[in-house]
OpenMM code with the backbone's topology and positions (N, CA, C; nanometers):
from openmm import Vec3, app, unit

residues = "UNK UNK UNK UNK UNK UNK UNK UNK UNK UNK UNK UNK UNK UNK UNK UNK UNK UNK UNK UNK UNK UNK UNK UNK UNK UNK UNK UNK UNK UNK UNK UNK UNK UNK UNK UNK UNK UNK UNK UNK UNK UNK UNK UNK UNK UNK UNK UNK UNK UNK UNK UNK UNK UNK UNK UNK UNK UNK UNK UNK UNK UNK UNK UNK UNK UNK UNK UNK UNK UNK UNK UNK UNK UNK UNK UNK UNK UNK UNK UNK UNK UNK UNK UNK UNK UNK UNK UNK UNK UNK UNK UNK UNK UNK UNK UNK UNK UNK UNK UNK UNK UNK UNK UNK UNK UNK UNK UNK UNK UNK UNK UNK UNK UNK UNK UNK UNK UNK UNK UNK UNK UNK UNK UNK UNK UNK UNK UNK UNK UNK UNK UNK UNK UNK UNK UNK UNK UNK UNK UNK UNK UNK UNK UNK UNK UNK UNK UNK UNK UNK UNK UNK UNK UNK UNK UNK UNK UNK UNK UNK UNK UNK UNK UNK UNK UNK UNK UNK UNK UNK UNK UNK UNK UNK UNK UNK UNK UNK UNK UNK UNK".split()
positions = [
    Vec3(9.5248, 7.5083, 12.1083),
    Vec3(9.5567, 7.5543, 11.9750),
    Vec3(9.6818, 7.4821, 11.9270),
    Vec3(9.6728, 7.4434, 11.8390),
    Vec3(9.8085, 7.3506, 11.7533),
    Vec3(9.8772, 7.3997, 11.7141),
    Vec3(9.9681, 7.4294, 11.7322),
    Vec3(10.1279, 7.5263, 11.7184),
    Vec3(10.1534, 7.4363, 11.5549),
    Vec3(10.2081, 7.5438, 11.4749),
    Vec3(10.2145, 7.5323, 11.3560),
    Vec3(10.4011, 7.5519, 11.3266),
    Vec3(10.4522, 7.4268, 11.2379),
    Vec3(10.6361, 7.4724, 11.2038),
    Vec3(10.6588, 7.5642, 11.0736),
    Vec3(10.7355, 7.6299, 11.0233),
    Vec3(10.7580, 7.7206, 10.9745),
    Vec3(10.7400, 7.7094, 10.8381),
    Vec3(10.7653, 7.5753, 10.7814),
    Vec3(10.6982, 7.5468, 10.6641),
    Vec3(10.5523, 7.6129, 10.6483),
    Vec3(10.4728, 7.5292, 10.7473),
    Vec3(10.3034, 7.5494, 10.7228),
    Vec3(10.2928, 7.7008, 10.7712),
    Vec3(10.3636, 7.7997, 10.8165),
    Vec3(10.3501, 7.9091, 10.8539),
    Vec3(10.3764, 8.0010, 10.7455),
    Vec3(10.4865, 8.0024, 10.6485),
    Vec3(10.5021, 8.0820, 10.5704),
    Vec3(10.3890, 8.0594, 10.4718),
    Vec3(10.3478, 7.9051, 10.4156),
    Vec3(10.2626, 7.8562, 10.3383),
    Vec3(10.1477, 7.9227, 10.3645),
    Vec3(10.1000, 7.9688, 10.4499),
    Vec3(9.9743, 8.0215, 10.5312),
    Vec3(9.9789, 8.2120, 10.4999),
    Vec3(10.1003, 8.2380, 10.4943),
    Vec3(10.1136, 8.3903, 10.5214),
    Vec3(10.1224, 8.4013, 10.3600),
    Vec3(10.1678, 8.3033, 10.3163),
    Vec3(10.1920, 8.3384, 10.1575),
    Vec3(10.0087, 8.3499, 10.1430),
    Vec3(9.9276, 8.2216, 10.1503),
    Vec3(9.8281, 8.2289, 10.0999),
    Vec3(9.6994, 8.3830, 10.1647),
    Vec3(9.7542, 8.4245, 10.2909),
    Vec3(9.6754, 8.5010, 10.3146),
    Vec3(9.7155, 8.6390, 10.2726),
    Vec3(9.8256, 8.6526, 10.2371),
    Vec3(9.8875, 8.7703, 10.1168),
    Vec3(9.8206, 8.7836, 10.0094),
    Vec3(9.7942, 8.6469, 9.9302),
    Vec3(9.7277, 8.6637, 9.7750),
    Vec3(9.6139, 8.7180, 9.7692),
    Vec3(9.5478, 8.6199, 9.8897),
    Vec3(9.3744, 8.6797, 9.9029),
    Vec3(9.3622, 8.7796, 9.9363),
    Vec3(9.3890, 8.8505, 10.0501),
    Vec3(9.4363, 8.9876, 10.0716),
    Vec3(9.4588, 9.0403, 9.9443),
    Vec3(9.5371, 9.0376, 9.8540),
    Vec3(9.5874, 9.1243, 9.7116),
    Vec3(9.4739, 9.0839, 9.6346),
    Vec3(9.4252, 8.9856, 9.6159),
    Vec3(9.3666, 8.8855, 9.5333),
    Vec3(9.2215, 9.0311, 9.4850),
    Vec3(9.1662, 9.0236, 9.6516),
    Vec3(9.0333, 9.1018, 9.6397),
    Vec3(9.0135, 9.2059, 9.6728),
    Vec3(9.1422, 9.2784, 9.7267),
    Vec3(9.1623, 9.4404, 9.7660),
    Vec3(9.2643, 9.4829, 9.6009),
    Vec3(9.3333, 9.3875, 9.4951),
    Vec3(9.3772, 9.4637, 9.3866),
    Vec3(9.3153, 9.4250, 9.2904),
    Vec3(9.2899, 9.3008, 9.2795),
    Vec3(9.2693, 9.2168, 9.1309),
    Vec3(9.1498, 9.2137, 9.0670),
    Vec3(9.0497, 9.1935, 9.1745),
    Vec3(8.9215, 9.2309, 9.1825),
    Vec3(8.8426, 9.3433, 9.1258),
    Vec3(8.8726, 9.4612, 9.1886),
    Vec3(8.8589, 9.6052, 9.1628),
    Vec3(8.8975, 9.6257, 8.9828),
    Vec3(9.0475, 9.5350, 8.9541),
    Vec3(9.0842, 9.5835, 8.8297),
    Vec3(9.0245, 9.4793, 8.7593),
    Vec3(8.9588, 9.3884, 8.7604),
    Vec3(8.8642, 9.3351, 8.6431),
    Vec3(8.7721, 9.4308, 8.6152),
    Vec3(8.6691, 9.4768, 8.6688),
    Vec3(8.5290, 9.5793, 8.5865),
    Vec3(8.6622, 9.6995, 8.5337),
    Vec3(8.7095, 9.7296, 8.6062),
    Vec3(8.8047, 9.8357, 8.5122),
    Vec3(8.8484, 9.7707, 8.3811),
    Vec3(8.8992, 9.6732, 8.3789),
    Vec3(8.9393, 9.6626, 8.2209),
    Vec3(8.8435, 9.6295, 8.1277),
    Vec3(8.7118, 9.5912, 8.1702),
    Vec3(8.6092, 9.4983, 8.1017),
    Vec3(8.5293, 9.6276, 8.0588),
    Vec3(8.5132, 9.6903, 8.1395),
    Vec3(8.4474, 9.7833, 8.1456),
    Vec3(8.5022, 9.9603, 8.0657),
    Vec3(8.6508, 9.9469, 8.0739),
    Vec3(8.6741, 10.1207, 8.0083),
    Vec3(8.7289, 10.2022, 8.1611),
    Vec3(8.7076, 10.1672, 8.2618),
    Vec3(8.7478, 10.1862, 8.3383),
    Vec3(8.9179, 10.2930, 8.3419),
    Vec3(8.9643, 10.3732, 8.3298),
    Vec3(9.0905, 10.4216, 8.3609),
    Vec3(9.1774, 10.3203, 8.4854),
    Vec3(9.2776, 10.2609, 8.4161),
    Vec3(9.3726, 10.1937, 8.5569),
    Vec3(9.4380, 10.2857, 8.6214),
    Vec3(9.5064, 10.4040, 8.6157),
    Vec3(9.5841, 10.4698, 8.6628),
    Vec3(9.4895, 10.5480, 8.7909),
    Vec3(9.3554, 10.5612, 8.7567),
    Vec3(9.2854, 10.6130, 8.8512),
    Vec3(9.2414, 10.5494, 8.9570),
    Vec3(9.1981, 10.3961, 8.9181),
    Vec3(9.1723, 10.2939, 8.9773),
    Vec3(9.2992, 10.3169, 9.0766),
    Vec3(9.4042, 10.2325, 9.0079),
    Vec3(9.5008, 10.2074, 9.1298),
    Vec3(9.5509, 10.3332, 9.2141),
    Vec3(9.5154, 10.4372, 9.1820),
    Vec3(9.5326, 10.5617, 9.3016),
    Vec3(9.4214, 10.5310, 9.4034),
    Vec3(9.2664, 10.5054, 9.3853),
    Vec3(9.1989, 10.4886, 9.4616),
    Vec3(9.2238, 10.3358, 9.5816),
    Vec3(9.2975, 10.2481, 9.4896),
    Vec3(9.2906, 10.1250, 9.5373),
    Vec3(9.4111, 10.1458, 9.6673),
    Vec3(9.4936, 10.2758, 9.6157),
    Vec3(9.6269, 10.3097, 9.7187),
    Vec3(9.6101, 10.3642, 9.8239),
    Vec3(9.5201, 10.4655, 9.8079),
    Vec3(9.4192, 10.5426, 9.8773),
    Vec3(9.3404, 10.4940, 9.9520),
    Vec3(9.2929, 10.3705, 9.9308),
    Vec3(9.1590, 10.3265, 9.9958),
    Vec3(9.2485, 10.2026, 10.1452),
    Vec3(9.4047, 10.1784, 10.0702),
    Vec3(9.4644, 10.1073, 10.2074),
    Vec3(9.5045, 10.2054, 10.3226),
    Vec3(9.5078, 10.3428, 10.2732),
    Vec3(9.5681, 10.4607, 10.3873),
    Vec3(9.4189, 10.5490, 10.4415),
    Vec3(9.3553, 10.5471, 10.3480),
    Vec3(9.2497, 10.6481, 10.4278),
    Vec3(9.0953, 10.5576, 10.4136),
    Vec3(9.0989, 10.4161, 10.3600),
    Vec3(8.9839, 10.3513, 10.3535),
    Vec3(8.8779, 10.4658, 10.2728),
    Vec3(8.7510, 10.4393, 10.3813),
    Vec3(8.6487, 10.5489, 10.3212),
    Vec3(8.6817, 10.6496, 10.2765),
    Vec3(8.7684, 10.7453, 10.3050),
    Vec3(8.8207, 10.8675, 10.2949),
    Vec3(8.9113, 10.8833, 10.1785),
    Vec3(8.8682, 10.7851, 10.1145),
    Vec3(8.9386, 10.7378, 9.9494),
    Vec3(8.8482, 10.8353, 9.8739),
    Vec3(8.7247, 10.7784, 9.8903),
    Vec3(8.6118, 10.8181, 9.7843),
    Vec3(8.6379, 10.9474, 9.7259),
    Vec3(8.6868, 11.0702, 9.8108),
    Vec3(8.7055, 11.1608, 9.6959),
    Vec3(8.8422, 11.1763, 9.6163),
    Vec3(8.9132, 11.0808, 9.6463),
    Vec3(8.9923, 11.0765, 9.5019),
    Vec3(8.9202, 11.0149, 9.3896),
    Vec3(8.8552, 10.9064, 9.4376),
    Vec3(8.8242, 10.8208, 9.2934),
    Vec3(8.7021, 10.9539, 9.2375),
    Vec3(8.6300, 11.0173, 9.3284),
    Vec3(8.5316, 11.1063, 9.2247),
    Vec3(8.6117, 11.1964, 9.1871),
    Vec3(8.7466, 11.2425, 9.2290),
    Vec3(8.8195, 11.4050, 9.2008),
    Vec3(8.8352, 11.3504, 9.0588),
    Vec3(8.9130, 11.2278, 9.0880),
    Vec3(8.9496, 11.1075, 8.9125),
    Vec3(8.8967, 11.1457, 8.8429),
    Vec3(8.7155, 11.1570, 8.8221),
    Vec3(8.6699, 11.0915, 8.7058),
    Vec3(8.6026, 10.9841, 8.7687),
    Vec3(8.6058, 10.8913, 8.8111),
    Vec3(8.5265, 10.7799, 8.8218),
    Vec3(8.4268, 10.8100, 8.8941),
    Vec3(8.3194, 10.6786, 8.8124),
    Vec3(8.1789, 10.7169, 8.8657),
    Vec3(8.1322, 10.6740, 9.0231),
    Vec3(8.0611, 10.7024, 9.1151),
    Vec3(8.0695, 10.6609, 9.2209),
    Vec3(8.0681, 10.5468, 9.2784),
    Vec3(7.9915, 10.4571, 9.1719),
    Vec3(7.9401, 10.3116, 9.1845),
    Vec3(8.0704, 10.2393, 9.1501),
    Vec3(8.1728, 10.2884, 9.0662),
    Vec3(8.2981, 10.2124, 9.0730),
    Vec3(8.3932, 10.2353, 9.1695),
    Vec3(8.3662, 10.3675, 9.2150),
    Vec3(8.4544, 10.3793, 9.3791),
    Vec3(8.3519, 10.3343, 9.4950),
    Vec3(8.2489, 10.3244, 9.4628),
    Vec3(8.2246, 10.2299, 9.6386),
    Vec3(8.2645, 10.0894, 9.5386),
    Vec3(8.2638, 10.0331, 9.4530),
    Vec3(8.2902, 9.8815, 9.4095),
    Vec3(8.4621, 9.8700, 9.4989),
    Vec3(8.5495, 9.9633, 9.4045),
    Vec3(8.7089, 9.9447, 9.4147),
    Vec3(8.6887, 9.9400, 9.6008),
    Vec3(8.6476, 10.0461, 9.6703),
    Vec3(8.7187, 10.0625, 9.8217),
    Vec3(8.5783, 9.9404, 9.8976),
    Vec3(8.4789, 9.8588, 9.8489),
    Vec3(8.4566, 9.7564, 9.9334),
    Vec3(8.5353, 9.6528, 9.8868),
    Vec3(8.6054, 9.6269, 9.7802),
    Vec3(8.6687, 9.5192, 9.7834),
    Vec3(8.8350, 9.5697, 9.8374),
    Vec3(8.8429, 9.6782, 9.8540),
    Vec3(8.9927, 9.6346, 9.9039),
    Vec3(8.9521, 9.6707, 10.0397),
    Vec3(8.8415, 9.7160, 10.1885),
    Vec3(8.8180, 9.6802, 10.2616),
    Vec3(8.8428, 9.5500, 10.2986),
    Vec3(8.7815, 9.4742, 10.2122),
    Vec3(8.7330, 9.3302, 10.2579),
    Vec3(8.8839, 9.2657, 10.2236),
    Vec3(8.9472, 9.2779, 10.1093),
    Vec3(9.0584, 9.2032, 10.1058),
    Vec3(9.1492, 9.2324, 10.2208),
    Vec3(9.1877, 9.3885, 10.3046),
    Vec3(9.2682, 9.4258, 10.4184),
    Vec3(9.1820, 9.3616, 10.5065),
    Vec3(9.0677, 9.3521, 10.5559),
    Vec3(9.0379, 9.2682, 10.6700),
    Vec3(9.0601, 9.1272, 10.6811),
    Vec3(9.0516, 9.0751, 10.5509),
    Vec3(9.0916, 8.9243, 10.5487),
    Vec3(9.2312, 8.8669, 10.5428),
    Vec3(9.2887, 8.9593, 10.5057),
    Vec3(9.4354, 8.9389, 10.4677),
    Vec3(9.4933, 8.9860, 10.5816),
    Vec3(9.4661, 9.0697, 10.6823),
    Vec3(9.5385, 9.0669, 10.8080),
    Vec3(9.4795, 9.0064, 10.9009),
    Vec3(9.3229, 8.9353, 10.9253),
    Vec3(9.2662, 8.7921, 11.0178),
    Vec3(9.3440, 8.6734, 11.0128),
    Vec3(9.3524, 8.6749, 10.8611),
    Vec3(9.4683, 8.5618, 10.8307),
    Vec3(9.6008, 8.5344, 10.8883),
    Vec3(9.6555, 8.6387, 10.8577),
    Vec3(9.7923, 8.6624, 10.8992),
    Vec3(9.8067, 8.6927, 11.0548),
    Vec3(9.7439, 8.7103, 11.1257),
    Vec3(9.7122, 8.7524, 11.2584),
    Vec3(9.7191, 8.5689, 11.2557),
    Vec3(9.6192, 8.5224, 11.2584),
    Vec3(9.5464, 8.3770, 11.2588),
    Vec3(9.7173, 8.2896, 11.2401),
    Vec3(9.7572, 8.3269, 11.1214),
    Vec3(9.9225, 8.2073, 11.1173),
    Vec3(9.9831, 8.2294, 11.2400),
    Vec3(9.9988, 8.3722, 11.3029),
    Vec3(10.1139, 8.4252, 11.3781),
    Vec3(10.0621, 8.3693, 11.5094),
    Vec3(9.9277, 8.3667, 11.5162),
    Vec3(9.8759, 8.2536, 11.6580),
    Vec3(9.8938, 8.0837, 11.6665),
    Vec3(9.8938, 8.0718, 11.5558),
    Vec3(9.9346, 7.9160, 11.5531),
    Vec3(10.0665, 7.8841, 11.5308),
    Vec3(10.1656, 7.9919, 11.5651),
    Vec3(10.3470, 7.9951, 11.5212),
    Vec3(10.3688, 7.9785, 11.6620),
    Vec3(10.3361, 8.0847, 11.7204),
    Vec3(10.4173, 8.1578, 11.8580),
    Vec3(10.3381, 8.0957, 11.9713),
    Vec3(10.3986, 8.0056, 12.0326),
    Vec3(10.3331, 7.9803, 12.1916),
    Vec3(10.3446, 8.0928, 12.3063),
    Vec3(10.4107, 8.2010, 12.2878),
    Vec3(10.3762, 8.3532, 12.3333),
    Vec3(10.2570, 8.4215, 12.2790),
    Vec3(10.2093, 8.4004, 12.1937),
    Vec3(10.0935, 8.4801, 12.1209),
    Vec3(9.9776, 8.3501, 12.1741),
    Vec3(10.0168, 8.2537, 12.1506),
    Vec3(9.8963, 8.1294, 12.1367),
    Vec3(9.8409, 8.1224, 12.2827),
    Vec3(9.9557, 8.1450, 12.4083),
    Vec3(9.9095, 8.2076, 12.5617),
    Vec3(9.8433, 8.3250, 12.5474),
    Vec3(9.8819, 8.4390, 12.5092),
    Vec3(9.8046, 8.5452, 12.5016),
    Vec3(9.6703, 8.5917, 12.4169),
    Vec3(9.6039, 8.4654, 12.3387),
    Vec3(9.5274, 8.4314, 12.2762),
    Vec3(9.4222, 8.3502, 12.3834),
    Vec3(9.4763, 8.2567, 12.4341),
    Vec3(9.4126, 8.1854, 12.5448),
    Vec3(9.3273, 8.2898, 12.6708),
    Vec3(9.4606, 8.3592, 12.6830),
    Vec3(9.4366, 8.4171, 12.8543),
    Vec3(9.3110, 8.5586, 12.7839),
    Vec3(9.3359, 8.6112, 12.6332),
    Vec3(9.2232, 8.7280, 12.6160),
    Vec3(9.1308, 8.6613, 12.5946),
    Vec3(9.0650, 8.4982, 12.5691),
    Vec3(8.9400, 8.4757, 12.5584),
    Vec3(8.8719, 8.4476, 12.6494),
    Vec3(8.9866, 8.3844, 12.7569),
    Vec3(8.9514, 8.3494, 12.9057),
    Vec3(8.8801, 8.4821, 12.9470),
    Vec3(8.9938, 8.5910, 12.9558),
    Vec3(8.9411, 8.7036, 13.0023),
    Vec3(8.7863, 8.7403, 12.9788),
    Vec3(8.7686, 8.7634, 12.8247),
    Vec3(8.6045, 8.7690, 12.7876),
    Vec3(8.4924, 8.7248, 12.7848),
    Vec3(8.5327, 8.5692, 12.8064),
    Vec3(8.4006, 8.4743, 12.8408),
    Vec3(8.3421, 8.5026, 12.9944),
    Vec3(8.4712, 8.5963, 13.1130),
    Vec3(8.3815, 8.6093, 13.2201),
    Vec3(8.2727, 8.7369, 13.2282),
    Vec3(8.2778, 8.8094, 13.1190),
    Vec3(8.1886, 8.8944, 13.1300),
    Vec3(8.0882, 8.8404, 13.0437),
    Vec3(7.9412, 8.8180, 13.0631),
    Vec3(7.8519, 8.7884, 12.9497),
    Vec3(7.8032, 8.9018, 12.9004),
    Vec3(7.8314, 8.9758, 12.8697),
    Vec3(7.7616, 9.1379, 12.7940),
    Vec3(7.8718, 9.1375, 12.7163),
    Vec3(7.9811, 9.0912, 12.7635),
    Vec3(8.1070, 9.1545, 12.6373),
    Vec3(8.1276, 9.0454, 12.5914),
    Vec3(8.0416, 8.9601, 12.5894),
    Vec3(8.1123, 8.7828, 12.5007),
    Vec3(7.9976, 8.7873, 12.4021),
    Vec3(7.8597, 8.8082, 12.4658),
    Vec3(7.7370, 8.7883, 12.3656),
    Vec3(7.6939, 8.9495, 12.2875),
    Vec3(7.7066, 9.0569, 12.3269),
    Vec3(7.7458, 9.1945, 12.2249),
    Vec3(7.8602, 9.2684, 12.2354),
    Vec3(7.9932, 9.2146, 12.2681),
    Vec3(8.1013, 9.2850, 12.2224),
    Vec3(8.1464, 9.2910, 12.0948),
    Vec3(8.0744, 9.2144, 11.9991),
    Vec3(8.1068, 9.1556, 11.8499),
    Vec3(8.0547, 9.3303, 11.8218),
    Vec3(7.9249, 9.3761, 11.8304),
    Vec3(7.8729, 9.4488, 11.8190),
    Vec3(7.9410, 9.5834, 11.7749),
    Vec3(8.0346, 9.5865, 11.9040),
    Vec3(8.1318, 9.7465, 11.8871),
    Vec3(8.1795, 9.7202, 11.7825),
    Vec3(8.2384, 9.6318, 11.6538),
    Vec3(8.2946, 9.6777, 11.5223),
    Vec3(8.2324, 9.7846, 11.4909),
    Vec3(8.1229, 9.7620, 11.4880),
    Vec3(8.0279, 9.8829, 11.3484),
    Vec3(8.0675, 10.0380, 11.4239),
    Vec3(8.1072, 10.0465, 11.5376),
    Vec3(8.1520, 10.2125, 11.5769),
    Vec3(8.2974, 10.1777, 11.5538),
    Vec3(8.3770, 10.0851, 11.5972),
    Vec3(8.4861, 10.0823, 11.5494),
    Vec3(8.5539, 10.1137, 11.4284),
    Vec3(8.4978, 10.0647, 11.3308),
    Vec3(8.5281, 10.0621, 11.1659),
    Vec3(8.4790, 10.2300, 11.1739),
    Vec3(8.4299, 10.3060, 11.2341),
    Vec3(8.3524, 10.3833, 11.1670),
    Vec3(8.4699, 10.5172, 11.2533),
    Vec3(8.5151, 10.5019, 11.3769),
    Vec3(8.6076, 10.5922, 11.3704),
    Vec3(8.7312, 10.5627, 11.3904),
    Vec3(8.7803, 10.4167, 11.3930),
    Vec3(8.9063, 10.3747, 11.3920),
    Vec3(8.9768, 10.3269, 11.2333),
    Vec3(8.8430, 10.1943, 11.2100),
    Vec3(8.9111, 10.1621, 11.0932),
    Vec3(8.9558, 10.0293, 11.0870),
    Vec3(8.9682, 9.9643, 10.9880),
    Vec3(8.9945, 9.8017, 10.9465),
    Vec3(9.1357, 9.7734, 11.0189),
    Vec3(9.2007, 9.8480, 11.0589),
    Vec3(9.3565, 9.8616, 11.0228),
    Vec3(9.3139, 9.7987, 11.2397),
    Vec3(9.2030, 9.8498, 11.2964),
    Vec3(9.1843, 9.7967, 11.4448),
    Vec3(9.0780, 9.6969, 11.4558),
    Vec3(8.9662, 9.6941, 11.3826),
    Vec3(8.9187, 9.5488, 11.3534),
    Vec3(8.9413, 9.4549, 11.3356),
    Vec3(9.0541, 9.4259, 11.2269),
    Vec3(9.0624, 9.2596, 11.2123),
    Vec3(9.1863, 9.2097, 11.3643),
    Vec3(9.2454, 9.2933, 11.3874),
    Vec3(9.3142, 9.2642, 11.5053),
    Vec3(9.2398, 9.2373, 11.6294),
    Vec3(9.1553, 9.2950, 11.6590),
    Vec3(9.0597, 9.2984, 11.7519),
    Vec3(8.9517, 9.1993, 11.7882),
    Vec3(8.8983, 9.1361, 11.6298),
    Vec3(8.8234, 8.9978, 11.5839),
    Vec3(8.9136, 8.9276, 11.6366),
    Vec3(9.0090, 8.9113, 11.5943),
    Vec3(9.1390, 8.7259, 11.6018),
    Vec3(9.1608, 8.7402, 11.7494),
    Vec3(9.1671, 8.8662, 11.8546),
    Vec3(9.2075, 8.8165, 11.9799),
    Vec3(9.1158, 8.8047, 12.0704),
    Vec3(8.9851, 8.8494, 12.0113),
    Vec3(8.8462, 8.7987, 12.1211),
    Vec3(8.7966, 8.6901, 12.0544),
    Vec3(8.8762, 8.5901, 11.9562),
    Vec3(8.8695, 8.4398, 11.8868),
    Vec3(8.6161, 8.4750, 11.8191),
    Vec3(8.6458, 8.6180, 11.7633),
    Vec3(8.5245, 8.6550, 11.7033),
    Vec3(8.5408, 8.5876, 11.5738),
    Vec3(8.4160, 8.4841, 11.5432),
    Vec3(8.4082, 8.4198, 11.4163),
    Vec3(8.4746, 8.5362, 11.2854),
    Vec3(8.5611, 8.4835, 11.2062),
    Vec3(8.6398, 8.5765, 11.0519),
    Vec3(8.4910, 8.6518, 11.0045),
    Vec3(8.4130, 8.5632, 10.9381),
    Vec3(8.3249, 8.6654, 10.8693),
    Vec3(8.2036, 8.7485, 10.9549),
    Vec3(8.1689, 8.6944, 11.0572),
    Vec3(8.0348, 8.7579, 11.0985),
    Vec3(8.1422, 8.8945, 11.1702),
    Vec3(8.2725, 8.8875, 11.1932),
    Vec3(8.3304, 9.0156, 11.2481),
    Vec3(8.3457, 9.0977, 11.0919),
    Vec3(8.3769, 9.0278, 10.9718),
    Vec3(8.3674, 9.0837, 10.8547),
    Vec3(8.2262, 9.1981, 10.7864),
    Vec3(8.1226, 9.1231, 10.8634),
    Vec3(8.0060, 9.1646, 10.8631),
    Vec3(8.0134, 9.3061, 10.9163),
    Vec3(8.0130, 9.2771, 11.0494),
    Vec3(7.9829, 9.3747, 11.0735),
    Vec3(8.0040, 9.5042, 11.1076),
    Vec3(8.2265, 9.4791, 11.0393),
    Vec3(8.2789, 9.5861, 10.9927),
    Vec3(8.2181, 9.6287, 10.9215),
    Vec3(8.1926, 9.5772, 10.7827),
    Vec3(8.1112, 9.6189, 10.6404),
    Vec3(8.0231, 9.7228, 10.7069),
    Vec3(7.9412, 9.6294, 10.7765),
    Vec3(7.8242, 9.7237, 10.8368),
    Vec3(7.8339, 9.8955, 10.8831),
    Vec3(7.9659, 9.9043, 10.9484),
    Vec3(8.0095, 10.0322, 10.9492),
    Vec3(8.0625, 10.0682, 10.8534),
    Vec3(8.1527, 10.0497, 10.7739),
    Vec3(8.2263, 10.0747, 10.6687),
    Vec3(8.1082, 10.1191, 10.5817),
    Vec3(8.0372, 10.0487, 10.5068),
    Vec3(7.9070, 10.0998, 10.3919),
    Vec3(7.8560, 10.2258, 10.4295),
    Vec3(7.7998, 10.2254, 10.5770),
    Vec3(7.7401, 10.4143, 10.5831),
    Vec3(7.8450, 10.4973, 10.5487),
    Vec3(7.9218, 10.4964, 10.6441),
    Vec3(8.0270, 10.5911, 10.5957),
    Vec3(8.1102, 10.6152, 10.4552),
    Vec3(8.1055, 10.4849, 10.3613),
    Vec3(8.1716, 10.4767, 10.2502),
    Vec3(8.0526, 10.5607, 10.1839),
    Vec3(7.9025, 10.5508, 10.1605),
    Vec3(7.7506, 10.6082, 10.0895),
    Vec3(7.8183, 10.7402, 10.1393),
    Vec3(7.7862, 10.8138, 10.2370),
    Vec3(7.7953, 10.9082, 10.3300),
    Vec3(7.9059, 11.0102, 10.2411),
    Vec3(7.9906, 10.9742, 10.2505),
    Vec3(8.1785, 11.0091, 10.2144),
    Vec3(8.1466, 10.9981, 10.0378),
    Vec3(8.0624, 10.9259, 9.9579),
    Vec3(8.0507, 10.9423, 9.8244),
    Vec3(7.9687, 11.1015, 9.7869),
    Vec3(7.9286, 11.0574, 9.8597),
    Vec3(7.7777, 11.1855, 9.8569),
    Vec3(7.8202, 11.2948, 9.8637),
    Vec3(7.8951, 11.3401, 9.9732),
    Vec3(7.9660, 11.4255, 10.0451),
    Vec3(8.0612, 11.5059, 9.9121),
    Vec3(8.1075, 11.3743, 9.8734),
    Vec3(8.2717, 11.4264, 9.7617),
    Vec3(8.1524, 11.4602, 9.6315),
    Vec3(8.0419, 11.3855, 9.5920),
    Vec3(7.9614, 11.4241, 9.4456),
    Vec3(7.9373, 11.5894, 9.4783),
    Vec3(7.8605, 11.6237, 9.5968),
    Vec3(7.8297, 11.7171, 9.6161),
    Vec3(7.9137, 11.8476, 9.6567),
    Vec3(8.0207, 11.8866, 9.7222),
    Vec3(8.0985, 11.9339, 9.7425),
    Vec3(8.1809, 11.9575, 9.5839),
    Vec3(8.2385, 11.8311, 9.5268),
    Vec3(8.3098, 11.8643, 9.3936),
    Vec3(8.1690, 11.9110, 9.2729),
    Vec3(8.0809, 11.8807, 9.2911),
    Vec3(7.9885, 11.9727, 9.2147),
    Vec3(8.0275, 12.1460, 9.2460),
    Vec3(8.0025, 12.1337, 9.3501),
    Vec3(8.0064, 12.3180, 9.3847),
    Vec3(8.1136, 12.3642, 9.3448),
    Vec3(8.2392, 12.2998, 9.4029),
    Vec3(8.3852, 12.3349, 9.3283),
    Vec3(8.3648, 12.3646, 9.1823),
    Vec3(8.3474, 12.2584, 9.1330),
    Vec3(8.3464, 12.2619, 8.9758),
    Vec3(8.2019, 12.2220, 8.9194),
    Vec3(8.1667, 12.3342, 8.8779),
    Vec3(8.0207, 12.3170, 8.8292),
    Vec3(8.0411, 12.2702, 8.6710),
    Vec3(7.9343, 12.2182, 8.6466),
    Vec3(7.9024, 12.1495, 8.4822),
    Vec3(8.0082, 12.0277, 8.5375),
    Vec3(8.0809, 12.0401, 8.5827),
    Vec3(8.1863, 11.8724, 8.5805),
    Vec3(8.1305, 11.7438, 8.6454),
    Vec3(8.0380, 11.7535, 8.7293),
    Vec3(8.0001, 11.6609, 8.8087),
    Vec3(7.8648, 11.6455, 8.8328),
] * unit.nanometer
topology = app.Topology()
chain = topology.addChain("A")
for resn in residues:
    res = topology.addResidue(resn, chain)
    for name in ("N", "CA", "C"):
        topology.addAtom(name, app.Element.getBySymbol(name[0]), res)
């Protein structure tokens, strides 16, 4: 691995900051403005959706917003927190020849088991589903798991539970408040 100097390191953390913001804030707030969308609700969900991910969804329905714009807002700021900390994980391995050894020696480690090299990718989808993005993308960068197909198949967990957790909040805040929902 090619050890990276501090120039190309910050340059790297800057760019994996934007994208990260880019498609977990900026994203979400285009159909909101194009659309009529409330921002103030938006960005509670978008705040919400970095601390409790799925477990966002019933703010954005408590909001007002329709469900199809809260699974829109919390898959794109999923995807922007998983990419934006692969990234940044990814600079901090090509900085540190302490990390860039301990990068080495965990892939070494995994290639001797063949069950955990050819379906360990696999465990995301239970991962995402009771841990969370916040232990996925860390988990991808040190078993050197390709960025998107580990992106995948967070999503993959993330989507049931995000459907699941919409449903849950339509139905529940119906009963709470009838005629509102």
């Amino acid at each position: 691995m090619e050890l990276w100097n501090r120039y190309i390191f910050l340059q790297h953390i800057v760019v994996a900051l934007a994208r990260g913001m880019l498609i977990a804030i900026v994203l979400p707030l285009i159909p909101a403005v194009i659309f009529g969308y409330p921002l103030l609700p938006t960005l509670a969900v978008i705040g919400s959706g970095f601390l409790l991910e799925y477990g966002a969804a019933p703010v954005g329905i408590a909001l007002g917003l329709t469900p199809l714009f809260v699974f829109w807002v919390l898959m794109c700021t999923e995807i922007g927190i998983f990419l934006g900390l692969f990234d940044i994980f990814d600079s901090i391995g090509h900085t540190s020849p302490p990390v860039a050894g301990f990068l080495e020696k965990s892939r070494h480690f995994i290639q001797k088991f063949s069950l955990a090299e050819r379906y360990g990718i696999l465990g995301l989808i239970p991962c995402e589903i009771i841990i969370g993005v916040y232990a996925n993308a860390p988990v991808s960068w040190v078993l050197g798991w390709h960025k998107y197909r580990s992106l995948a198949l967070t999503m993959a967990g993330y989507i049931p539970s995000l459907v699941l957790t919409i449903l849950v909040s339509i139905g529940l805040l119906g009963l709470t408040f009838p005629g509102r929902f």
